[in-house]
N, C-alpha and C positions, 0 to 999 in steps of 0.2 A: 202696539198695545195688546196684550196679554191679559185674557179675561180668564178667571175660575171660578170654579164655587167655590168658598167657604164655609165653612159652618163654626156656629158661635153659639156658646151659653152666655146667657145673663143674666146672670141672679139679684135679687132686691133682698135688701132688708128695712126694717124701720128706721127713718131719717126723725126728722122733728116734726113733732107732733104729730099727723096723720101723712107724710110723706113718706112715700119710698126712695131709699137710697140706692143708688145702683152698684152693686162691686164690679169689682176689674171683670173685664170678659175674658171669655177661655174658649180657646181656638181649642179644633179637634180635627182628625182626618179623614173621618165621615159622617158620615148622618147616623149610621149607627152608634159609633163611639159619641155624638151628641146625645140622643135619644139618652143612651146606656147612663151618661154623666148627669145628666137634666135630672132623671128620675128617681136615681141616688141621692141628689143634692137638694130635692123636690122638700122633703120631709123638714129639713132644716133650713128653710128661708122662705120669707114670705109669699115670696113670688121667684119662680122660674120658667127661662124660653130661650128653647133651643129652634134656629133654626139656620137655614139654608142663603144665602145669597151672592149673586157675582160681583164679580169685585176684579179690578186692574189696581192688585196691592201697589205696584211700582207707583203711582200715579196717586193712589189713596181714594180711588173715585168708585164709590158702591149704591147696588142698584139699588133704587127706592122701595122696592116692594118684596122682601123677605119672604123665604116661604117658611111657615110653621111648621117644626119639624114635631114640637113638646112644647106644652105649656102647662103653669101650673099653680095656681094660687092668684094675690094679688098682682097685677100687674099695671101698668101705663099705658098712656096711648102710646102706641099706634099698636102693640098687642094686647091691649084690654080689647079692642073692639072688633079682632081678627078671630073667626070663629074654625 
């Protein structure tokens, strides 16, 4: 079992009626390159979060507690409530 970090953006937009829809996520090769892509992509969607977490890709088994790397606008739980 082979653990790494990741890092991931996920961007929202407006679903139905006051829902956000989530778009595809976008893998990156560091926390920097997150950060850098999050706050680019910040301006044009509702909500964005970039963050950090380990993960054994082979298996598909990822840790439950994300570190916030970027956030930014509206977003859902479990990072609406992560400060």
């Amino acid at each position: 079992m082979a653990t790494e970090t990741v890092y991931i953006i996920q961007s929202y937009v407006q679903g139905r009626g006051k829902a956000l829809r989530a778009e595809p996520q976008v893998g990156c090769k560091d926390a920097e390159e997150a950060r850098r892509k999050a706050e680019r992509l910040a301006p044009l969607r509702l909500g964005v979060v970039a963050f950090a977490v380990s993960a054994d890709t082979e298996l598909g088994d990822y840790d439950e507690q994300p570190t916030i790397i970027f956030k930014s606008g509206q977003l859902p739980p479990p990072f609406a409530d992560e400060e």
